[in-house]
N, C-alpha and C positions, 0 to 999 in steps of 0.2 A: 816629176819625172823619175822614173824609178830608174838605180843603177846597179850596172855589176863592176866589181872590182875584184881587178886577179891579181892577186901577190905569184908571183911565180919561183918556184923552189929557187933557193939561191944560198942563204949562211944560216938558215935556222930548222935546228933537230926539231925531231919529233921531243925529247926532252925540255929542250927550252918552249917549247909549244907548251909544252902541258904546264909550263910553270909560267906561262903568260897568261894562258886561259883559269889557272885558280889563282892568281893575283889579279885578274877582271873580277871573276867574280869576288872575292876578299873586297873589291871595292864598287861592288853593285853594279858592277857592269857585263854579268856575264850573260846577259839577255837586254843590249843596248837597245835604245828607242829609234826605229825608225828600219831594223835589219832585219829582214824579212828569213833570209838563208843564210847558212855558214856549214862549209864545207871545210875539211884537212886535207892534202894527200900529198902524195910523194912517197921519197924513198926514206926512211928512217932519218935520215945522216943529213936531209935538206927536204922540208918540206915547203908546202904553197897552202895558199887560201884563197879559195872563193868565196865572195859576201855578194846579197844582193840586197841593195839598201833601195828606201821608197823614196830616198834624195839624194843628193847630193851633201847637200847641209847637214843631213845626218851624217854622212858616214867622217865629213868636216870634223865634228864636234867629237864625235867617238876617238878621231883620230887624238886629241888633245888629251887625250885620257892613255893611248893605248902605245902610241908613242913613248913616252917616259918609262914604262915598264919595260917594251923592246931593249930600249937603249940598257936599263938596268940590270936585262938579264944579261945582257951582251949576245943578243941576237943579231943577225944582221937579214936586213930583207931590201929586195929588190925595187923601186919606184912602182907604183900599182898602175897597171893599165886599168883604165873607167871607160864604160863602154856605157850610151845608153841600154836599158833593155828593151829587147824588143817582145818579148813574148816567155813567161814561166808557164811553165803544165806543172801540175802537183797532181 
């Protein structure tokens, strides 16, 4: 079952983003297994993310990796709403 999860802007810059996203990749995860979609947005100063992953288990596992770096950069983000999906168009 494929899901969507939404971070909703809350304690993390578009700066701290960009230095989450090249310390995933730094550790080979900046095209995790199993996430289909990844979105940014927001206003500079507090952004959000959108991910749509093909499990749940995935987005699990990713978490164990993607966490640690949050915390290290001193980001701060809001509990993710998971939603199943019901329908992507591309």
């Amino acid at each position: 079952m494929s899901v969507t999860v939404i971070f909703k802007p809350y304690g993390t810059s578009a700066e701290q983003y960009d230095e989450i996203i090249r310390r995933l990749d730094e550790a080979g995860f900046g095209a995790p297994t199993g996430r289909t979609f990844h979105t940014c947005w927001g206003d500079p100063s507090a952004v959000g993310v959108v991910d749509v992953w093909e499990s749940l288990a995935d987005f699990e596992a990713f978490g164990q990796v993607l966490m640690p770096i949050i915390q290290d950069v001193g980001a701060q983000v809001a509990e993710p709403e998971i939603h199943e999906t019901y329908n992507i168009l591309t």
